[in-house]
N, C-alpha and C positions, 0 to 999 in steps of 0.2 A: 504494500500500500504506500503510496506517496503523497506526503505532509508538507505544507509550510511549516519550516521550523525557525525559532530564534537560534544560535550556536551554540546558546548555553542548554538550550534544550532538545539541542540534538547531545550536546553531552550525557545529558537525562537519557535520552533513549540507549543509549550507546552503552549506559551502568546497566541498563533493564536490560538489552540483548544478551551484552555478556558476561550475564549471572554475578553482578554487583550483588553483595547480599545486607552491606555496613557500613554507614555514610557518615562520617564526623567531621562538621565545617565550621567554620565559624562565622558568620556574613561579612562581607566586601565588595562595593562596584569594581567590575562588573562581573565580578565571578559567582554574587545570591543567588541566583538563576537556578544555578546547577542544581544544589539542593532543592532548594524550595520544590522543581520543576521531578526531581527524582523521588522528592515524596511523598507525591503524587501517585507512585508504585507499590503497591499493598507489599509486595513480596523483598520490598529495601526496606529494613530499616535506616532512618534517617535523625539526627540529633544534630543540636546546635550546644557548637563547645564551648566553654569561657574564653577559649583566644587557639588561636593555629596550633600554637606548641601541643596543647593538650588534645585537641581535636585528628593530629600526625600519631601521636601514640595512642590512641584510642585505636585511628583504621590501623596501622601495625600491628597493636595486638587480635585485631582481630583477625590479621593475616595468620597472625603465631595458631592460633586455634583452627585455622584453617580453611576460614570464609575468604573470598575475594572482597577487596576493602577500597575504600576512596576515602578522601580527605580535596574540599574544594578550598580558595583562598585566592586576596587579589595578592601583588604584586610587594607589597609592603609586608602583605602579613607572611609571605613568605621568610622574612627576616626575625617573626618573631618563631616560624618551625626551624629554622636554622639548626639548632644547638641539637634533637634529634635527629633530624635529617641526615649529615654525616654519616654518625654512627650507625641510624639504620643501612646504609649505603655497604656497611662493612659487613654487619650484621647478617645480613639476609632475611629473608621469608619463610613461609609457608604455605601461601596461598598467595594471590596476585597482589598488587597494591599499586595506583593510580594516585600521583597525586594532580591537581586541576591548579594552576597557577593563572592569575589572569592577570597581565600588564595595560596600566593604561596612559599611552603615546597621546601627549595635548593636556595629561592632568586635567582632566573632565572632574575628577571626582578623587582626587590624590593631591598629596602634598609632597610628593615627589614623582621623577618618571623613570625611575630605575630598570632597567635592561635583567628580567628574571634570568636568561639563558648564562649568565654567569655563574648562577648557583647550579646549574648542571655540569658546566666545566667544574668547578669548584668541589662539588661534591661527585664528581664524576658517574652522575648517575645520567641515565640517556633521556631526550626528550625532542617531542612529536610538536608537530608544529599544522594544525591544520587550516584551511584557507576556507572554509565555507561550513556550512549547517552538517551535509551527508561524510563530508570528512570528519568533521568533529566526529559523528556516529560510529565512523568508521574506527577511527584514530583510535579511540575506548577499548574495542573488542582486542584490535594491534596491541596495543599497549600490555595487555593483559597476558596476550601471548608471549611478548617480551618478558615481560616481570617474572614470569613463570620458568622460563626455559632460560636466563640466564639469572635468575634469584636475584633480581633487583626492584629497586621501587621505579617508576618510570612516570617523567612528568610529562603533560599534555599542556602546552601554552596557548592558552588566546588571551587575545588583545580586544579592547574593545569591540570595535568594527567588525571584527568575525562572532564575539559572544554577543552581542545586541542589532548584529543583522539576520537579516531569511531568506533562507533558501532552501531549494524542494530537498527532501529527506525520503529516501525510500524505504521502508521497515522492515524488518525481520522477527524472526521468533525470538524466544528467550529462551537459552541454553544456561543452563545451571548445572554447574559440573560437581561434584561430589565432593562434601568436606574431605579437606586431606587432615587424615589423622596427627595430634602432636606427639614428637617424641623427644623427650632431651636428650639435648647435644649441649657439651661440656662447653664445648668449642663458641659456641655463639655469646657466651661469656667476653665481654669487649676488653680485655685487660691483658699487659704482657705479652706473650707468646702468641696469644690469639688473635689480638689486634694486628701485630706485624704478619701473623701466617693470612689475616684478612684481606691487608692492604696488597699482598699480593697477588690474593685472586683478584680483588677489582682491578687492578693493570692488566692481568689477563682478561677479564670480562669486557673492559673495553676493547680488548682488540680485535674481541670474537663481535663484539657488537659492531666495530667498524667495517670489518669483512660480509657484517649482514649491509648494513647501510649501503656498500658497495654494487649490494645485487637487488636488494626489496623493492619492490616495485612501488614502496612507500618514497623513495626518490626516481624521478621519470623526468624524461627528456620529453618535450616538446618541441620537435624540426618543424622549423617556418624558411624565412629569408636568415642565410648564412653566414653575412654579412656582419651581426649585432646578436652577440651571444649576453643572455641575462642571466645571472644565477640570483634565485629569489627565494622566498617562501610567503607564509600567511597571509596576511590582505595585501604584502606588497604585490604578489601574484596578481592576484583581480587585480592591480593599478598595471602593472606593468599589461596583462593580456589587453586591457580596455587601451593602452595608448598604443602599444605598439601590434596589437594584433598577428596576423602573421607576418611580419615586416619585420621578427626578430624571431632567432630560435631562444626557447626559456630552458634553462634547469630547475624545474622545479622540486626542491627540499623539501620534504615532509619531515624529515627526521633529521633535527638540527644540532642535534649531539649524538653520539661523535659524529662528525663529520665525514666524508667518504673523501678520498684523495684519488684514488684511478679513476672514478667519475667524472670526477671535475678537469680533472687532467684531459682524458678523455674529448670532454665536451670543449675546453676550454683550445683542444689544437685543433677544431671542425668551424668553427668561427674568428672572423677577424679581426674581430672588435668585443672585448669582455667586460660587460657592466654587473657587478652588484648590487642589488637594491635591497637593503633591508632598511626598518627604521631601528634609530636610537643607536647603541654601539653599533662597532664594526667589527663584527664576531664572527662571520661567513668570510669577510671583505679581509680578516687579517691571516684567518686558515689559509684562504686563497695566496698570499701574499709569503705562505711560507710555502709553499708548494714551489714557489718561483715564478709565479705569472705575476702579471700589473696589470689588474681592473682597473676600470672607471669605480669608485667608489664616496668613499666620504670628501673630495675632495668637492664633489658634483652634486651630494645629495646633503640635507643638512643632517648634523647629528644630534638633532632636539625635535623635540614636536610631532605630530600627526604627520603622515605623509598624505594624500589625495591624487587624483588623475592630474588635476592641472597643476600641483607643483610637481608631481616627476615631466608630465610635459615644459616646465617652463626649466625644472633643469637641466633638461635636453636641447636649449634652446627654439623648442617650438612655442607657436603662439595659445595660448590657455584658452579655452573654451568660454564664451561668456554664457552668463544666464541673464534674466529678466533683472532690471533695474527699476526701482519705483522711484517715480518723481521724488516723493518726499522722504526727505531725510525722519532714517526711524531713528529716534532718543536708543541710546542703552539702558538695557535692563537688567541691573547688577541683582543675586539671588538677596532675596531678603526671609527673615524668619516669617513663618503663616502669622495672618490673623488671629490673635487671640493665641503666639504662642506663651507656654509660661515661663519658657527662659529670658521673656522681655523684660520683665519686671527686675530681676536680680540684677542684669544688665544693665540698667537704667540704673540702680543704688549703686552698682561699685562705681558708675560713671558716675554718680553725684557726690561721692565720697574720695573720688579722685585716686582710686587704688590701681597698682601695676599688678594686672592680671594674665597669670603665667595659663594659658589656653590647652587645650585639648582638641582631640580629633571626634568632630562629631557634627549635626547640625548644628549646634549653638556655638562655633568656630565663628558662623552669621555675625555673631555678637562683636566681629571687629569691625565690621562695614556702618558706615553713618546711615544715620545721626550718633549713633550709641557709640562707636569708635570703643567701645570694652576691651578688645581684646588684644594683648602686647606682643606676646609668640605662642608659637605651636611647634612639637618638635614630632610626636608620636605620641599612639597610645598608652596612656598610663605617665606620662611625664612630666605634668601639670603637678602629681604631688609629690616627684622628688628631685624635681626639677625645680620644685619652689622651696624645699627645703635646702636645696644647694645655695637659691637665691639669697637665700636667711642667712644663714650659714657667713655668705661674704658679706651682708648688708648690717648683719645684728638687729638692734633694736629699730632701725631706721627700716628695715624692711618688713619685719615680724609686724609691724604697727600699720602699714599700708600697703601689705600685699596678700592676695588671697590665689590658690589655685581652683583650678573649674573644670568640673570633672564628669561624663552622665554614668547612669547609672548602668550600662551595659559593656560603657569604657574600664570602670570602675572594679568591673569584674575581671578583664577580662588582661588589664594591666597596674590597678590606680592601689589595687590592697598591700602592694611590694609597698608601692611608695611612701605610704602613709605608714606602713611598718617602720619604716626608717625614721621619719619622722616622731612618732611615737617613742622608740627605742630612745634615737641620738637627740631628740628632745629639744627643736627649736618650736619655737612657742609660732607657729605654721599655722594657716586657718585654710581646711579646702571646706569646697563648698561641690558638695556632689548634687547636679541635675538630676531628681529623678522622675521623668517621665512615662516610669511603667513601660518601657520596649525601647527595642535599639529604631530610631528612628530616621537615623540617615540611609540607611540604606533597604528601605523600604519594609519596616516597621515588622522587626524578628522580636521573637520573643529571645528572653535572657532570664539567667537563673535568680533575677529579682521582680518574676513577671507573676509566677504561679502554673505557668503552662509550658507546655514543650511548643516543637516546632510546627507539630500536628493541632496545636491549642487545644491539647488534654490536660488535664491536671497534673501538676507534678511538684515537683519539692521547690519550696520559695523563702529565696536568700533575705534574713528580716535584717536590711544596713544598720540598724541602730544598734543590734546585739551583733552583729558584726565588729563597728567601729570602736566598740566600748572591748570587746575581747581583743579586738589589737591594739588596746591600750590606752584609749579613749576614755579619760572622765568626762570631756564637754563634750555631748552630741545633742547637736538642738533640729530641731525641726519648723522650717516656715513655710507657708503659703506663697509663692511666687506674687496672686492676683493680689496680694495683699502691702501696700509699699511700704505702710509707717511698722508694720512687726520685721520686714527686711532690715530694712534702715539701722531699727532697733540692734536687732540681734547682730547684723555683723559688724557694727559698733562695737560691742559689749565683748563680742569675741575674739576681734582685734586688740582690743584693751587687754585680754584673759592674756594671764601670766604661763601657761601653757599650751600645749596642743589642743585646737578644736576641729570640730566638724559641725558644718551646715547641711543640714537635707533637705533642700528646694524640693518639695513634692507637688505636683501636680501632673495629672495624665497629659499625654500628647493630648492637641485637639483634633488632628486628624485619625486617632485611634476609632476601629471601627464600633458602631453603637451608642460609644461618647455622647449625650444629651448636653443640648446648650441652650442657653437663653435667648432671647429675642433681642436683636439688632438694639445697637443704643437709635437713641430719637435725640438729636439736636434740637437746641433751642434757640434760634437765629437770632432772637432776640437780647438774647443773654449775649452769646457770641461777643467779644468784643478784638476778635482778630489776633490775638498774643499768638498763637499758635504753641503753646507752652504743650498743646496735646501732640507736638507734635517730633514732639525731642524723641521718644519711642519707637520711630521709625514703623508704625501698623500700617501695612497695606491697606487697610480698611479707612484710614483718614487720611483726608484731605483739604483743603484750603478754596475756596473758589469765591471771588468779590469780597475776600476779606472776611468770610465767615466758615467753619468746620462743617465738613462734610462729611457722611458716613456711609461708606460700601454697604448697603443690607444684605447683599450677597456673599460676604464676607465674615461682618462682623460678628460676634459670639456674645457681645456684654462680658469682657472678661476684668472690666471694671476699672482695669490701669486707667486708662488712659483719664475717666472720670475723677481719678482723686488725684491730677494735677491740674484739672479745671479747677481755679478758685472763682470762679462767676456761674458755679451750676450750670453750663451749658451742655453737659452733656447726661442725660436722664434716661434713668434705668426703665424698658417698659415692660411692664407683668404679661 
């Protein structure tokens, strides 16, 4: 049967064909998909981890027991599976193991744009690279074949473009091949003797892997015009076929670790002219480079950013394609927090309070963009609280008194308990202030172990932050209402001042949470109005200014009441 598929949810297919049976991820654009989209499969179980690390030794062990296992993750949080990654690389399996890394080229949704195929060289484990929906599908079932037959973990990379575009997917049945029994081995023991007799095999594994890459028809030549040889992979593919169609012959890579050297060799003496085109490093372009050839490469193509048709066309020196132009100039539309979110309100006091807020990875990151301008740096997950304790640390009492970190509550899990452990412990009088919104919200609202529910939204065991913060050492943990400004104000005053460590817990639910009940639109009173615009320091999508008097989005609004108690002329009225 043949499907429009998104990438990520040909990967989904691709767990169900080939008897995926154990999914442990943690969410990240643009790699949610995968999961969400796989557990939708009765026959997968599916779980959302506290953060990658834990999520990589979860599918592991469940390799060790003998299910075929995944683990999905963007590009970032590949660095937080790092530290097992390695070692499972030396270690081995028992059953297949996939992991799904997604990079995303343009930073759509990242705070960095890190090149993941480093951590395949690096960890020298091998990884697949597919260019569309039915490859993704494909790529999965390979993958598994691989992990199995040379005892490796084996990553599968997409990039935005390929995970969040569609294309036709053809289906298959679901093959579920039979638990492999466990049996101890001494030897899988990572220490001494065992680790150097490991490292040896993985030298040989890659070489056995390279002599596959040599011949698998997972890398394939594309003869066109002989003239303009391209060696490529994932969406640079689609760019390259759409500009230079048959007017160049392509090598297309599917399998982008190790690399295949007679291949390229091969390909590289049957045309005249040899371009590289990948984005971001130059990791094909430098293999190439040691072979003894000289591509066109990074010299021709940028090494930042998204690539597209008309920028490899305009680095070719051809002329770019135009599209439709409208008369009128569109304004930018910078992201702003929803209507009636509740990380507004916090936001707004540290900015009235004038405090150096050490940020976090999350929606409320928002909170740096104007009017509210809150937010100072961001570095990663979890590093708001000991990254602020570092800050204290050098600043003393000049920092402890006007700086707070800001943390959500699915961050908090997932990186932010280290940090505040330090805190606690080495005991700078540090104030974080944990968002909690009841679900991870930026990346399209998962549940986390402070929610009550799993990823299926069953019931399940729920992380209570207050007897949390206070067992890692916490005597001050207060709890405010975001919609509420004069108990904010209040409390992170009081706790700034506190001669110790504290904690703030902003609770309020998302408003985009589904079933969420809200109040009816505020009603302006134009008459009252007297144009300050003081409503409008909060930056709410929902207010406006028009002849000098406030206006209210009804389509929008929630009545979440901020904005109302910094009207001092009652213009803005709550209605039943």
């Amino acid at each position: 049967m043949k499907e429009l598929m998104l990438g990520n949810k040909g990967i989904a297919r691709g767990l169900y064909e080939g008897g995926c049976s154990i999914i442990s991820s943690y969410p990240g654009t643009p790699s949610t998909e995968i999961t969400e989209e796989a557990a939708k499969y009765d026959e997968i179980y599916c779980e959302w981890a506290p953060n990658e690390k834990v999520a990589l030794e979860v599918a592991h062990g469940a390799t060790l027991g003998g299910r075929r296992a995944a683990c999905a993750m963007k590009h970032v949080g590949l660095n937080v599976a790092a530290d097992p990654l390695f070692t499972i690389s030396y270690q081995g399996l028992n059953a297949g193991l996939v992991i799904f890394v997604a990079d995303d080229p343009g930073m759509h949704s990242s705070q960095n744009e890190q090149d993941s195929r480093h951590y395949a060289v690096a960890a020298k484990v091998p990884m697949l690279e597919p260019s569309d929906s039915d490859e993704a599908r494909r790529y999965v079932k390979e993958a598994y074949r691989i992990s199995e037959k040379y005892n490796t973990p084996v990553f599968v990379k997409m990039c935005t473009r390929v995970a969040h575009s569609q294309s036709i997917v053809e289906t298959e049945e679901r093959v579920l091949p039979d638990q492999v029994p466990y049996v101890k081995d001494p030897t899988k023991v990572m220490m001494t003797k065992n680790s150097r007799d490991a490292h040896v095999r993985v030298e040989q594994r890659t070489k056995d892997l390279i002599e596959y890459a040599e011949t698998s028809d997972i890398n394939r030549i594309e003869w066109g015009d002989t003239s303009v040889g391209i060696i490529t992979s994932s969406t640079s593919y689609q760019y390259a076929k759409e500009v230079f169609g048959d007017k160049a012959s392509v090598l297309k890579l599917g399998m982008i670790y190790p690399l295949p050297s007679k291949l390229i060799l091969d390909f590289a003496s049957k045309v005249d002219k040899l371009i590289v085109l990948e984005e971001l490093d130059p990791i094909i372009e430098n293999h190439v480079k040691v072979l003894g050839l000289q591509p066109i490469g990074k010299e021709t193509f940028p090494i930042c950013g998204e690539f597209s048709q008309n920028l490899v066309r305009e680095c070719m020196g051809e002329e770019a394609k135009k599209g439709v132009k409208l008369e009128d100039e569109i304004p930018g539309r910078p992201p702003v927090m929803c209507a009636g979110c509740p990380h507004r309100g916090i936001f707004y006091t540290l900015k009235k309070n004038k405090c150096m807020v050490y940020g976090d990875i999350g929606c409320y990151t928002l909170g740096a963009i104007a009017p509210l301008n809150s937010m100072d740096l961001n570095v990663c997950m979890g590093a708001s609280c000991s990254g602020l304790h570092g800050f204290n640390l050098a600043m003393g009492k000049a920092g402890e008194k006007h700086s707070v970190g800001i943390i959500g509550d699915s961050t908090f899990m997932h990186s932010g308990m280290t940090g505040i452990c330090d805190i606690s412990y080495n005991m700078t009088n540090s104030t974080v202030i944990i968002l909690d919104n009841s679900i991870t919200g930026m990346t399209g609202h998962q549940q986390n172990p402070t929610t009550g529910k799993n990823l299926r939204g069953e019931p399940a065991g729920k992380v209570n932050l207050e007897a949390l913060c206070r067992a890692l050492g916490f005597n001050r943990v207060r709890v405010v209402d975001p919609y509420n400004l004069q108990e904010c104000d209040t409390v992170l005053k009081e706790e700034l001042e506190a001669e110790e460590p504290s904690i703030i817990i902003s609770r309020r639910p998302c408003v985009m949470i589904k079933g969420t009940v809200h109040r009816s639109p505020l009603k302006p009173d134009v008459d009252k109005c007297v144009g300050c615009k003081a409503c409008m320091q909060i930056g709410c999508p929902a207010i406006s200014v028009r002849d000098k008097k406030v206006v209210i989005d009804e389509t929008l609004c929630i009545d979440c009441g901020v904005c109302s108690q910094m009207c001092k002329f009652g213009a803005l009225n709550h209605v039943e």
